[in-house]
N, C-alpha and C positions, 0 to 999 in steps of 0.2 A: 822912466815911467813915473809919474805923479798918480798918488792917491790922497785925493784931498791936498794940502798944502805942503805934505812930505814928499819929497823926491825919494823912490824908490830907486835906488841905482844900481845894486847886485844883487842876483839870483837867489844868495842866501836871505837877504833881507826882504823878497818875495817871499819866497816858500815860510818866511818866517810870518811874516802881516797875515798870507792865507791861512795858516794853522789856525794862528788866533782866531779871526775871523770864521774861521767854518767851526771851531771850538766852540766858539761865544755863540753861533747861532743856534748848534745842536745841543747845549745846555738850554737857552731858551726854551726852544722847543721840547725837549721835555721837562723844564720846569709849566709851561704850556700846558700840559697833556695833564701833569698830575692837575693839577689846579681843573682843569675840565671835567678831569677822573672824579675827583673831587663833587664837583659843583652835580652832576649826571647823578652820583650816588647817592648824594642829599633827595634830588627831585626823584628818583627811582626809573630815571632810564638807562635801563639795561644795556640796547644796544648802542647807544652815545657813549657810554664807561667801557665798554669793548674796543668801540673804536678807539679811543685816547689811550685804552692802555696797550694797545700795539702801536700807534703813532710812538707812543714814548719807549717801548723796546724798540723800536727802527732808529730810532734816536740814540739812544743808547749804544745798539751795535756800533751804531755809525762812528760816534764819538770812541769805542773802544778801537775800531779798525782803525781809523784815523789815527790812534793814540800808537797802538801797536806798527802802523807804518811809520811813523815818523820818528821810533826810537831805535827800527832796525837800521844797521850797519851799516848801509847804502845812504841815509838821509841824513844830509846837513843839520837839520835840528836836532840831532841825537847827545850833543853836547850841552845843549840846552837847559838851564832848569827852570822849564816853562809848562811843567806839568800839575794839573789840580790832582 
């Protein structure tokens, strides 16, 4: 499989580009959300800083779930030192 101009050629080096990748996006996302949190609390709405700051715990979880599957004993990444 090709992603971008890197041939991806075994399962570990999958599972490894996806980590990253869903890592990198769920840190966006709540770096996203504070910045919203943020912006909402200056102008004084309420329920826009509500929303963002669960958007950014959903994120969070996610990124810990994801963190905590991929260093139990079953997952090839667990050898890995690829963790923020």
């Amino acid at each position: 499989m090709v992603f971008g101009e890197y041939e991806v050629d075994s399962p570990l080096e999958w599972e490894v580009v996806l980590f990253h990748l869903i890592s990198q996006q769920l840190n966006t996302h709540k770096r996203l959300a504070r910045n919203l949190m943020a912006a909402a609390e200056t102008l004084g709405c309420e329920s826009v800083c509500k929303k963002a700051e669960q958007v950014g715990q959903q994120a969070a979880e996610l990124a810990e779930r994801l963190l905590t599957d991929s260093t139990s004993s079953r997952s090839p990444v667990v050898n890995l030192e690829i963790y923020h």
